[in-house]
PDB file of N, CA, C, O and CB in Angstrom:
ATOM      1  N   UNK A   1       0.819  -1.190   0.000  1.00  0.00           N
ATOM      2  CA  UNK A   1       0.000   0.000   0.000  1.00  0.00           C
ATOM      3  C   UNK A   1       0.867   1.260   0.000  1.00  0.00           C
ATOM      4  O   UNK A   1       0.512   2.216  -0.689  1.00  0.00           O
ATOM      5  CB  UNK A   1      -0.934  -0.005   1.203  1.00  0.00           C
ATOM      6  N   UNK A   2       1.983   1.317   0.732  1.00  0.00           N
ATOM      7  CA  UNK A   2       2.869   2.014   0.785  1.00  0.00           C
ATOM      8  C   UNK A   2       3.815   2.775  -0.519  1.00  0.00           C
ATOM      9  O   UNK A   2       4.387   3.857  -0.658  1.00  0.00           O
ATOM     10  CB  UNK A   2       3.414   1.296   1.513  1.00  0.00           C
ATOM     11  N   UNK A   3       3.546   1.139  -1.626  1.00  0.00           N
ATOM     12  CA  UNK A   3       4.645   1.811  -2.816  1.00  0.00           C
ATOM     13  C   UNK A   3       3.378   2.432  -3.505  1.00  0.00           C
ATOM     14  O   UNK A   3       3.700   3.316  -4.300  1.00  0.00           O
ATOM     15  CB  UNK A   3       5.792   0.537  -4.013  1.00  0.00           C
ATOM     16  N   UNK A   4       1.885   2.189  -3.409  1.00  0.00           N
ATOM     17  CA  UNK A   4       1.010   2.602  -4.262  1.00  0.00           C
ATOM     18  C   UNK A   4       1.239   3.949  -3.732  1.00  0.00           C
ATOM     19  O   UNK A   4       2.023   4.570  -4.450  1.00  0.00           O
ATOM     20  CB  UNK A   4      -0.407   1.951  -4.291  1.00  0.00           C
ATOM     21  N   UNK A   5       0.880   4.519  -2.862  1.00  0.00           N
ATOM     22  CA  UNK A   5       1.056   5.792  -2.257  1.00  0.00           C
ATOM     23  C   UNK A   5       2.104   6.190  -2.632  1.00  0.00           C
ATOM     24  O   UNK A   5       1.750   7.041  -3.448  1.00  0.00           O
ATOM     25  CB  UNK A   5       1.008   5.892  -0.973  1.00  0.00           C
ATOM     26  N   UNK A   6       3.418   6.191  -2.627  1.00  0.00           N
ATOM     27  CA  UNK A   6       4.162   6.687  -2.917  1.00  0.00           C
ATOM     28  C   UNK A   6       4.152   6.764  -4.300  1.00  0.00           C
ATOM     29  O   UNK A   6       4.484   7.827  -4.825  1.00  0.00           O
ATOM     30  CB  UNK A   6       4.977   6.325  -2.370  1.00  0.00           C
ATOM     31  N   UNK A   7       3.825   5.813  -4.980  1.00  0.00           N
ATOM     32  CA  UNK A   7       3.615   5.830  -7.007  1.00  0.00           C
ATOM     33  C   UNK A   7       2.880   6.795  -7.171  1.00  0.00           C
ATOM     34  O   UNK A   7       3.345   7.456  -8.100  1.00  0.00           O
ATOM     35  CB  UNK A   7       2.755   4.471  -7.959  1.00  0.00           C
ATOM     36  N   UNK A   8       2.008   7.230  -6.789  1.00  0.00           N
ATOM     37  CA  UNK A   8       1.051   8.165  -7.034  1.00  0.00           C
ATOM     38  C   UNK A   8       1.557   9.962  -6.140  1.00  0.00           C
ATOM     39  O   UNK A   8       1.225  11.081  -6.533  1.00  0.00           O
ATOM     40  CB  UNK A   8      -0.508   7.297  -6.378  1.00  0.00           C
ATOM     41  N   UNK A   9       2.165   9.712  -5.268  1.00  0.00           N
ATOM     42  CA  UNK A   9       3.178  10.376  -5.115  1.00  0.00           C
ATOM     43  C   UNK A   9       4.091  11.195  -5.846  1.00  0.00           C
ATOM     44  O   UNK A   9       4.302  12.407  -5.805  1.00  0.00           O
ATOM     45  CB  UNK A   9       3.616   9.797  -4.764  1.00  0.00           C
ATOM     46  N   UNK A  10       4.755   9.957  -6.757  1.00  0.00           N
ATOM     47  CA  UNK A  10       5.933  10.275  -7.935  1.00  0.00           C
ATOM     48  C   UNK A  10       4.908  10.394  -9.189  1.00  0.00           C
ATOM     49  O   UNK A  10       5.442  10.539 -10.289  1.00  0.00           O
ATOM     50  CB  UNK A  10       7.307   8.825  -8.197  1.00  0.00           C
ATOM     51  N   UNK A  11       4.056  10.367  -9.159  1.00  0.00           N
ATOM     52  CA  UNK A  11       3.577  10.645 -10.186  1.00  0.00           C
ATOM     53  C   UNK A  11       2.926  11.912 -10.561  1.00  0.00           C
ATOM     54  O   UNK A  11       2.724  12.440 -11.654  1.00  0.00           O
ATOM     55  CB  UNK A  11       2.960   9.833 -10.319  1.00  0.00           C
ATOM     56  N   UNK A  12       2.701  12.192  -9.557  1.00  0.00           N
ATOM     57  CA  UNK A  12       2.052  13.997  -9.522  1.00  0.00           C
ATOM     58  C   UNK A  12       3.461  14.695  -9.369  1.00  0.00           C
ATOM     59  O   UNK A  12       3.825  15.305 -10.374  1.00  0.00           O
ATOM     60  CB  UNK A  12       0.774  14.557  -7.839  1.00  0.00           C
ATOM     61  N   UNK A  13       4.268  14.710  -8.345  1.00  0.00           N
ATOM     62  CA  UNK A  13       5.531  15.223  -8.691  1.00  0.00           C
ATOM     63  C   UNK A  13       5.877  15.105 -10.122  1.00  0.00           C
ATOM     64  O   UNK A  13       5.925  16.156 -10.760  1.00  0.00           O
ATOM     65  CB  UNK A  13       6.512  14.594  -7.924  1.00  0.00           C
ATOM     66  N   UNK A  14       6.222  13.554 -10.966  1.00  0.00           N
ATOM     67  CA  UNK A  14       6.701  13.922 -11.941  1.00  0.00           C
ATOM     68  C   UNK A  14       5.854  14.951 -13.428  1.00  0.00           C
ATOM     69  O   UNK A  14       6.168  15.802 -14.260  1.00  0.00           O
ATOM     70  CB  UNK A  14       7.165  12.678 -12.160  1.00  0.00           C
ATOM     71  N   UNK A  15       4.828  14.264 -13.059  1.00  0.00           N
ATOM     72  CA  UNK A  15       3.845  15.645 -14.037  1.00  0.00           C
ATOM     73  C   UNK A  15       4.052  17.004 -13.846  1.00  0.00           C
ATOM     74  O   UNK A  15       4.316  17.727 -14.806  1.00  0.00           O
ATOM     75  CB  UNK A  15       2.246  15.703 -13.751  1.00  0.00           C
ATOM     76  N   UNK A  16       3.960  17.442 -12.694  1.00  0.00           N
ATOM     77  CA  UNK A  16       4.661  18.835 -12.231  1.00  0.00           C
ATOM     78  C   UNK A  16       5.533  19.610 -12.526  1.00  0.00           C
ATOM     79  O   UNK A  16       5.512  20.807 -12.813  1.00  0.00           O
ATOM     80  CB  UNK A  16       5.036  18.851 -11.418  1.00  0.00           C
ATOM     81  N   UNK A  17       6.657  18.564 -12.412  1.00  0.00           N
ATOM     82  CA  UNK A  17       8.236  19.156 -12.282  1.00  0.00           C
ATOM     83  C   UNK A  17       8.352  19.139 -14.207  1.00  0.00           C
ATOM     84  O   UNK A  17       9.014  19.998 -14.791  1.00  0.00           O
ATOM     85  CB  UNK A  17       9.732  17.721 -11.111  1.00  0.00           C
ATOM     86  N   UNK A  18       7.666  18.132 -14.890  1.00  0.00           N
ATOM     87  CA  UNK A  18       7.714  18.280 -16.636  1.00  0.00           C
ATOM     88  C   UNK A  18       7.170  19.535 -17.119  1.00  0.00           C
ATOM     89  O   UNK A  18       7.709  20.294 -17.924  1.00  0.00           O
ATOM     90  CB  UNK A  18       6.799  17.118 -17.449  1.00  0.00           C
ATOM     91  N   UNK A  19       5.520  19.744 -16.278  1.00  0.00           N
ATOM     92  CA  UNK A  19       5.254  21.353 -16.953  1.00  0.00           C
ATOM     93  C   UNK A  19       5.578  22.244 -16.425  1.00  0.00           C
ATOM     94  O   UNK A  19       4.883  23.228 -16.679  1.00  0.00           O
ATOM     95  CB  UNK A  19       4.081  21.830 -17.180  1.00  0.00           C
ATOM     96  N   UNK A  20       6.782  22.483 -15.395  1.00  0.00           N
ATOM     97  CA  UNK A  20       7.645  23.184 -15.159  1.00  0.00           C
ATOM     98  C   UNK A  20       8.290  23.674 -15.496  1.00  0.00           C
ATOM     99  O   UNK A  20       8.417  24.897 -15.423  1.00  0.00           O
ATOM    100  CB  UNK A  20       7.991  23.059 -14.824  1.00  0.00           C
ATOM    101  N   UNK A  21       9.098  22.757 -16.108  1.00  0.00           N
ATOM    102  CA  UNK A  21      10.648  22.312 -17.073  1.00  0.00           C
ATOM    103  C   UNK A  21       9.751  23.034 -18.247  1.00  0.00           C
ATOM    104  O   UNK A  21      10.180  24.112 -18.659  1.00  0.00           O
ATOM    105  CB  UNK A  21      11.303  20.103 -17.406  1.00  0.00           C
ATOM    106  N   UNK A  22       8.568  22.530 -18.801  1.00  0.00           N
ATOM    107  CA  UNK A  22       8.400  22.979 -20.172  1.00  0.00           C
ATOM    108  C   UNK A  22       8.229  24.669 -20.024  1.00  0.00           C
ATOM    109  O   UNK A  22       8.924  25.270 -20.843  1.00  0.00           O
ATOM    110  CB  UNK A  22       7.007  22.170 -20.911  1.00  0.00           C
ATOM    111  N   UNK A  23       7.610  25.336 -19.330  1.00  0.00           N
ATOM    112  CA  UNK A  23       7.253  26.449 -18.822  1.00  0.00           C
ATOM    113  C   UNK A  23       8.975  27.390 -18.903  1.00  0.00           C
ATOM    114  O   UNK A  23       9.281  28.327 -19.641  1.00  0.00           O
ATOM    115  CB  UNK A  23       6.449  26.078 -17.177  1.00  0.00           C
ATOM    116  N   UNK A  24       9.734  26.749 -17.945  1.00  0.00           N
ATOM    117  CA  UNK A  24      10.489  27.770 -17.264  1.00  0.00           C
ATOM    118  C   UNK A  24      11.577  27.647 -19.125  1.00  0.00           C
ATOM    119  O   UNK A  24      12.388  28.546 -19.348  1.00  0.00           O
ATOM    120  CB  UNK A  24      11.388  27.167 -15.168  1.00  0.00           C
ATOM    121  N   UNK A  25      11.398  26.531 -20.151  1.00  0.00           N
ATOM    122  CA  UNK A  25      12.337  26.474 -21.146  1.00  0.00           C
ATOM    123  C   UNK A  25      11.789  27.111 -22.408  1.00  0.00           C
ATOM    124  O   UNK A  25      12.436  27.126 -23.455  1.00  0.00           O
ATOM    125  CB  UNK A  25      12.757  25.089 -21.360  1.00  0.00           C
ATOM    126  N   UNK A  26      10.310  27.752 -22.253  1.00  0.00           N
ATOM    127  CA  UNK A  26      10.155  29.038 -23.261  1.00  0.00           C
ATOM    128  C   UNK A  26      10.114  30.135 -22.204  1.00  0.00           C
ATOM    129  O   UNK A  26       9.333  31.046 -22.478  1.00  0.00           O
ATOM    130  CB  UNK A  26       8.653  29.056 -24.337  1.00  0.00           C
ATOM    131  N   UNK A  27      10.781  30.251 -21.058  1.00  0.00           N
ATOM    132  CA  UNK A  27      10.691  31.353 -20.365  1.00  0.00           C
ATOM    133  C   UNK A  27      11.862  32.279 -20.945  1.00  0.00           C
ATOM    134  O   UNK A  27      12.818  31.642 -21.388  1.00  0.00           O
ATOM    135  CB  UNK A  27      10.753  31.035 -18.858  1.00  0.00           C
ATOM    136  N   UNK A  28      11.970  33.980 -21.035  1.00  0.00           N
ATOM    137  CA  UNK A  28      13.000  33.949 -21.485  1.00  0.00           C
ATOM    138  C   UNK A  28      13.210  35.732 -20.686  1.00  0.00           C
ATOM    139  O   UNK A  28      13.212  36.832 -21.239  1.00  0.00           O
ATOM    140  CB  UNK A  28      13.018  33.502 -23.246  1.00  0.00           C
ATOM    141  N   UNK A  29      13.378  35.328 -19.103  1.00  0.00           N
ATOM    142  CA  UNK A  29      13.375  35.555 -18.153  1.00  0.00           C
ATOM    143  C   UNK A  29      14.320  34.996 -17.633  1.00  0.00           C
ATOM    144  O   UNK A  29      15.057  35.689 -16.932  1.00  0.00           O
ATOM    145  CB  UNK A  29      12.484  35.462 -17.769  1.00  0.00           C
ATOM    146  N   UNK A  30      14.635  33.467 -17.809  1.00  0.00           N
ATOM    147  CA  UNK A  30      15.805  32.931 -17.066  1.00  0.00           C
ATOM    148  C   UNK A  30      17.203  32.766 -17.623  1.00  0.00           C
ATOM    149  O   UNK A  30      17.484  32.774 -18.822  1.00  0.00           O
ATOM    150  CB  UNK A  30      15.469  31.731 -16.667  1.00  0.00           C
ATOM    151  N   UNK A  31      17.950  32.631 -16.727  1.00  0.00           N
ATOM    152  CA  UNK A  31      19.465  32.591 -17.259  1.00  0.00           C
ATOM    153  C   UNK A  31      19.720  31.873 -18.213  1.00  0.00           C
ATOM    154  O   UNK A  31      19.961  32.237 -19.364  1.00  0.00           O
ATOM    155  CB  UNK A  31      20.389  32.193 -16.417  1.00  0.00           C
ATOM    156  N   UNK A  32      19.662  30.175 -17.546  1.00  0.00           N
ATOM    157  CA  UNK A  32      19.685  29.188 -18.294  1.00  0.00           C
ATOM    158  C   UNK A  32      18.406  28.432 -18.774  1.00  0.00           C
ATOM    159  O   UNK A  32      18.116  27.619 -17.897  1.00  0.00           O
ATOM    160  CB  UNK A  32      20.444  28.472 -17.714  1.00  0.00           C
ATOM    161  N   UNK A  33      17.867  28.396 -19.411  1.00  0.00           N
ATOM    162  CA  UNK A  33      16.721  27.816 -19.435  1.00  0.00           C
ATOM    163  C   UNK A  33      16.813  25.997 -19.716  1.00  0.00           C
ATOM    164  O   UNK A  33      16.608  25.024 -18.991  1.00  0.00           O
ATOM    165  CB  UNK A  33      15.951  28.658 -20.542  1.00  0.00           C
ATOM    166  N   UNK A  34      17.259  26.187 -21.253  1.00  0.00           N
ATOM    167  CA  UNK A  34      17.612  24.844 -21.424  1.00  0.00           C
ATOM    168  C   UNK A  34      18.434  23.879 -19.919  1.00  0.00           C
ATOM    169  O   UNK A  34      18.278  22.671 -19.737  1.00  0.00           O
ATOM    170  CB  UNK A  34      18.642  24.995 -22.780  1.00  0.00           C
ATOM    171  N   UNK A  35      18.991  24.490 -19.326  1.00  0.00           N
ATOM    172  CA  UNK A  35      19.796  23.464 -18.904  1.00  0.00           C
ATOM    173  C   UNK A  35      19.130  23.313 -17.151  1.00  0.00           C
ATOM    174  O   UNK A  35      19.373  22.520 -16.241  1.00  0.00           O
ATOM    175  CB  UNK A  35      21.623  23.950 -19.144  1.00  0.00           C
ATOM    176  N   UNK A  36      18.002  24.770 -17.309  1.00  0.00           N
ATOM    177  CA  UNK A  36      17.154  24.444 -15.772  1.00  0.00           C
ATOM    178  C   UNK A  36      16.390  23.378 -16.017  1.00  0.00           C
ATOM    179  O   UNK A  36      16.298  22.406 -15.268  1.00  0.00           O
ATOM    180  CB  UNK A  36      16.084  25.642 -15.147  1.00  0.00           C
ATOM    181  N   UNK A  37      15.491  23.608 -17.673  1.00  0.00           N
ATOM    182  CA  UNK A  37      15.025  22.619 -17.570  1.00  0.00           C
ATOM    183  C   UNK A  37      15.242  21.413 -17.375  1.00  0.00           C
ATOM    184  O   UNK A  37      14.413  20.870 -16.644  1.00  0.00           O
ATOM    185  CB  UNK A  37      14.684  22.643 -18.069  1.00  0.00           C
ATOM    186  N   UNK A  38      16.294  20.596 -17.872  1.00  0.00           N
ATOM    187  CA  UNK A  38      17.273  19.399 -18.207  1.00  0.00           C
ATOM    188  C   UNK A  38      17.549  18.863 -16.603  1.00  0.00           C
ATOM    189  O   UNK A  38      17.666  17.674 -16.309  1.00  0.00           O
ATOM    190  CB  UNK A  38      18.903  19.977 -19.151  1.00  0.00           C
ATOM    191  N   UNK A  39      17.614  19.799 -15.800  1.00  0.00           N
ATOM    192  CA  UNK A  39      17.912  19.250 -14.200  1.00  0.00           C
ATOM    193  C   UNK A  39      16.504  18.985 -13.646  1.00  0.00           C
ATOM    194  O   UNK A  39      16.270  17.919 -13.076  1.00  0.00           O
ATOM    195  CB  UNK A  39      18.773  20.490 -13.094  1.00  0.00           C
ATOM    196  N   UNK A  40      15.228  20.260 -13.852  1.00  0.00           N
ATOM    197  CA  UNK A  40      13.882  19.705 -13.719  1.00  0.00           C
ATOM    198  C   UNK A  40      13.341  18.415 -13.935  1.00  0.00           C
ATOM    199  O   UNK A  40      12.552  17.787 -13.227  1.00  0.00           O
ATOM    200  CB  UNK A  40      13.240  20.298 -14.363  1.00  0.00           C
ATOM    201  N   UNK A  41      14.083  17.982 -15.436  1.00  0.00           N
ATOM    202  CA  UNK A  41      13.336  16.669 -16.156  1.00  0.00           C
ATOM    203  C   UNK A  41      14.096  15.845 -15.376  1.00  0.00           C
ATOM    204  O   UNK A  41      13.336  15.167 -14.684  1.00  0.00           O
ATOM    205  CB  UNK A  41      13.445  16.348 -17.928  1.00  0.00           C
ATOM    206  N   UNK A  42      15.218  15.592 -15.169  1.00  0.00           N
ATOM    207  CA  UNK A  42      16.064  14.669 -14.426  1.00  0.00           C
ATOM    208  C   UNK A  42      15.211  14.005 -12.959  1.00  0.00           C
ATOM    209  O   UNK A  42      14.839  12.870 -12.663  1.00  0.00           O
ATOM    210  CB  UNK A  42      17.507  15.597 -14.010  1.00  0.00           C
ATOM    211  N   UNK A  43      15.129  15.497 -12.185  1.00  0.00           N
ATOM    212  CA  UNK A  43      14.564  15.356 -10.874  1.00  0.00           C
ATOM    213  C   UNK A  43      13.342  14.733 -11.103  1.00  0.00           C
ATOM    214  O   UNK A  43      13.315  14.158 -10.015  1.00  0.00           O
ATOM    215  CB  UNK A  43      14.409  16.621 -10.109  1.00  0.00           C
ATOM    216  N   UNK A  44      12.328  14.389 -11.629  1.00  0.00           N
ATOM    217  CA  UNK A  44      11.061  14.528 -12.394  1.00  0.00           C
ATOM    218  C   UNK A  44      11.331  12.865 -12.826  1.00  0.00           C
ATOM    219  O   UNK A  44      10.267  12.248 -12.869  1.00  0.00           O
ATOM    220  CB  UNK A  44      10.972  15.946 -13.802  1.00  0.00           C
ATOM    221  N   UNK A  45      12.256  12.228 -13.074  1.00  0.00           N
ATOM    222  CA  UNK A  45      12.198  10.751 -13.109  1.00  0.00           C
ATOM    223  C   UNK A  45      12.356  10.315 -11.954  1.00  0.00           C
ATOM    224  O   UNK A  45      11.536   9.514 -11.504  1.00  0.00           O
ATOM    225  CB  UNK A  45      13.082  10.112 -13.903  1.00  0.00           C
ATOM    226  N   UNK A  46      13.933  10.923 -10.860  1.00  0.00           N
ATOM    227  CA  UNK A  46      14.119  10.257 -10.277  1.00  0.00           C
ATOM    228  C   UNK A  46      13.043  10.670  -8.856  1.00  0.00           C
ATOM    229  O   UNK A  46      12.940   9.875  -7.921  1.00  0.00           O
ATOM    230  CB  UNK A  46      15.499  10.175 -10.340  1.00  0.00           C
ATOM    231  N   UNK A  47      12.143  12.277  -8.874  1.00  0.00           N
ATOM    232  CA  UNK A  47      11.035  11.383  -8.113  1.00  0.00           C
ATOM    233  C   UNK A  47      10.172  10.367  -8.347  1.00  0.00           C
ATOM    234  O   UNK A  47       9.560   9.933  -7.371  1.00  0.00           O
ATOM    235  CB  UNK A  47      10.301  11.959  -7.761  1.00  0.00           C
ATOM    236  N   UNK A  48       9.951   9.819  -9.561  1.00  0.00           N
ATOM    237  CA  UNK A  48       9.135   8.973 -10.172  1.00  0.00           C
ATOM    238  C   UNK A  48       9.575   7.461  -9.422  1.00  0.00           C
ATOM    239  O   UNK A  48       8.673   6.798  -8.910  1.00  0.00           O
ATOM    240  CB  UNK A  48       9.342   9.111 -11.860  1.00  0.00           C
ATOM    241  N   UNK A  49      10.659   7.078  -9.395  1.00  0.00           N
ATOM    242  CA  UNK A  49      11.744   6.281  -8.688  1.00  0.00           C
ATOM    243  C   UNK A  49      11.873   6.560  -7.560  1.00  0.00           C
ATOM    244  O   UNK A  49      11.273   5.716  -6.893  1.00  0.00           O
ATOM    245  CB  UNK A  49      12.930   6.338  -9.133  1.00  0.00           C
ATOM    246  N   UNK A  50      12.409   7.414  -6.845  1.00  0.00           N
ATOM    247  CA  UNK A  50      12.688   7.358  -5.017  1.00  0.00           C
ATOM    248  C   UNK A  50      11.272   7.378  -4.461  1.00  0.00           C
ATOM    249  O   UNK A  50      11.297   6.679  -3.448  1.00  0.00           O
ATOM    250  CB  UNK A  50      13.651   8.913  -4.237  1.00  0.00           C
ATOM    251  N   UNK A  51       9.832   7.946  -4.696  1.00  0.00           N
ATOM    252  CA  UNK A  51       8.855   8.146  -3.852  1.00  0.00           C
ATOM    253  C   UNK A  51       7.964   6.386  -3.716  1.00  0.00           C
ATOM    254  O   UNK A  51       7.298   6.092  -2.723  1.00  0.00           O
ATOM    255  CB  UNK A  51       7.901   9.573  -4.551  1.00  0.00           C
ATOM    256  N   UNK A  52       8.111   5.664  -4.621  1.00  0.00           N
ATOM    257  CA  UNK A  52       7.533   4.204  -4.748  1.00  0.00           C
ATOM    258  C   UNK A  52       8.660   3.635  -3.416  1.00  0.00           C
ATOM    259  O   UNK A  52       8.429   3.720  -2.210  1.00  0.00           O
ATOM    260  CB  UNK A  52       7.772   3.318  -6.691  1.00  0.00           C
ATOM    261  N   UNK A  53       9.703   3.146  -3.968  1.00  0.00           N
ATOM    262  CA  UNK A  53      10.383   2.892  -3.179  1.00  0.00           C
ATOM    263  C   UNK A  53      10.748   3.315  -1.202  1.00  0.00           C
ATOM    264  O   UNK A  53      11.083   2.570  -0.281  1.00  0.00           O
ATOM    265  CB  UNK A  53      11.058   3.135  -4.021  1.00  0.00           C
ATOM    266  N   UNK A  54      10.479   4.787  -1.246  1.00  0.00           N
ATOM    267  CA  UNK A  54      10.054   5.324   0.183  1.00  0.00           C
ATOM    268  C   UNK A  54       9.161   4.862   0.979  1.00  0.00           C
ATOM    269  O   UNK A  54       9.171   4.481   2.150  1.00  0.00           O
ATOM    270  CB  UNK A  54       9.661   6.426   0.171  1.00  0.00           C
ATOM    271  N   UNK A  55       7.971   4.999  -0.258  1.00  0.00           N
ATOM    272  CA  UNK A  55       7.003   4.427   0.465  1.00  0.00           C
ATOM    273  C   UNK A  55       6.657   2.877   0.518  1.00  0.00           C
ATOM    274  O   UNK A  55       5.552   2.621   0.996  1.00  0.00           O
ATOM    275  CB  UNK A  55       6.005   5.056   0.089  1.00  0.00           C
ATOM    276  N   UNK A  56       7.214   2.107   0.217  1.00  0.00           N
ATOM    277  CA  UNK A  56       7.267   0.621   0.618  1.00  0.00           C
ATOM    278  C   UNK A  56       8.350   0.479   1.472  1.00  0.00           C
ATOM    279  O   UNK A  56       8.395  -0.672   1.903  1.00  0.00           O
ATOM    280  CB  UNK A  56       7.419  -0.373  -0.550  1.00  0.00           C
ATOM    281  N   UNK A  57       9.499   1.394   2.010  1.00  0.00           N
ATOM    282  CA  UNK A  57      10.310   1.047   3.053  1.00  0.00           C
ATOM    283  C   UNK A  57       9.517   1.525   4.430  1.00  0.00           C
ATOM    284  O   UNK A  57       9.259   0.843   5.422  1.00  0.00           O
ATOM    285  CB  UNK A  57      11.769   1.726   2.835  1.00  0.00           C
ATOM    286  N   UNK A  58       9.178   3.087   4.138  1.00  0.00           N
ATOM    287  CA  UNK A  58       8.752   3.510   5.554  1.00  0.00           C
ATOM    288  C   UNK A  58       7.092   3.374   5.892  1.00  0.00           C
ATOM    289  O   UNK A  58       6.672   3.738   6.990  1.00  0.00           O
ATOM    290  CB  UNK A  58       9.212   5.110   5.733  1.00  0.00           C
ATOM    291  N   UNK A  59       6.105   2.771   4.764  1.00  0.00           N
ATOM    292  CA  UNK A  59       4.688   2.212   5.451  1.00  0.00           C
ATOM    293  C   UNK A  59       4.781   1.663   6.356  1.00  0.00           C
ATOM    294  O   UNK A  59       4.351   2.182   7.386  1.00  0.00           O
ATOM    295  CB  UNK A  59       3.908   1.408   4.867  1.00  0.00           C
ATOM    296  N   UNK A  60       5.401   0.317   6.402  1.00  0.00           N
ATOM    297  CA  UNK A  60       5.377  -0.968   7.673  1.00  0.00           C
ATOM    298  C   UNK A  60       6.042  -0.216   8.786  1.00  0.00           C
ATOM    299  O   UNK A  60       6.114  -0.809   9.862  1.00  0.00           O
ATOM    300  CB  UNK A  60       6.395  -2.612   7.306  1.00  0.00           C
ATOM    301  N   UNK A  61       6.599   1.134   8.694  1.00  0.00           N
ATOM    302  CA  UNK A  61       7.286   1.287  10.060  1.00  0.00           C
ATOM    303  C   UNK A  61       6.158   2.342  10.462  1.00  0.00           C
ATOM    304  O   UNK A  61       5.980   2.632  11.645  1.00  0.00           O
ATOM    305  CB  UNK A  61       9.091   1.863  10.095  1.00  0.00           C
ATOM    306  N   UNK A  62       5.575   2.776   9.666  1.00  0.00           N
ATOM    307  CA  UNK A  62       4.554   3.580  10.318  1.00  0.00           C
ATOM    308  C   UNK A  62       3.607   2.952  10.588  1.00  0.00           C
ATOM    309  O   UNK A  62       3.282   3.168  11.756  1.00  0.00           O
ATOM    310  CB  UNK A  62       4.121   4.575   9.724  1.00  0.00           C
ATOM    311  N   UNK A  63       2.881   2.160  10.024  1.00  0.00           N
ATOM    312  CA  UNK A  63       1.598   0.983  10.066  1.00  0.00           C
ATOM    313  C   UNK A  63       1.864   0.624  10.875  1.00  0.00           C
ATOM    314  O   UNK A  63       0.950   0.570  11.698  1.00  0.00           O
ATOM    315  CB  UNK A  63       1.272  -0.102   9.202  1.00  0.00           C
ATOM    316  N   UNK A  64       3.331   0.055  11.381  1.00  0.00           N
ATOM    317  CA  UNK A  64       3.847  -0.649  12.985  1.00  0.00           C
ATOM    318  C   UNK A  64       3.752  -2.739  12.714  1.00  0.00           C
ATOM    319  O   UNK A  64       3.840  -3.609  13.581  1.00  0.00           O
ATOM    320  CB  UNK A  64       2.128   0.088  14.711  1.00  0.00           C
ATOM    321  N   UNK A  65       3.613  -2.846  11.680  1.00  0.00           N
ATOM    322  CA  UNK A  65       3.159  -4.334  11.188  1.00  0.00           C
ATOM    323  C   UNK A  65       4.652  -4.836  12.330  1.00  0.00           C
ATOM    324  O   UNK A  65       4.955  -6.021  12.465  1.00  0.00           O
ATOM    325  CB  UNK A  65       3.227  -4.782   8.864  1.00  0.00           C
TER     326      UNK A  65
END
């Protein structure tokens, strides 16, 4: 239950952090754009990856199983 929560987790994060990235890379306001975005999209997988995983380590310690 824990990695579902957390999947859904990484999954709104990663939708986020993409129309972010797309946003801030026709922004032309920022320094770098291309390469903010490129660290956005990065972060944006690997919450997709660390929040499943979180949450199947730390459920059972909160649930108390």
């Amino acid at each position: 239950m824990g990695a579902l929560v957390g999947l859904l987790a990484g999954v709104c994060g990663f939708i986020t952090l993409r129309l972010l990235a797309g946003r801030i890379e026709t922004s032309k306001d920022a320094a770098d754009p291309a390469g903010t975005a490129r660290v956005l999209r990065i972060a944006a997988f690997v919450d997709l990856i660390i929040f499943p995983i979180a949450g199947y380590v730390i459920a059972p310690m909160v649930v108390g199983r």
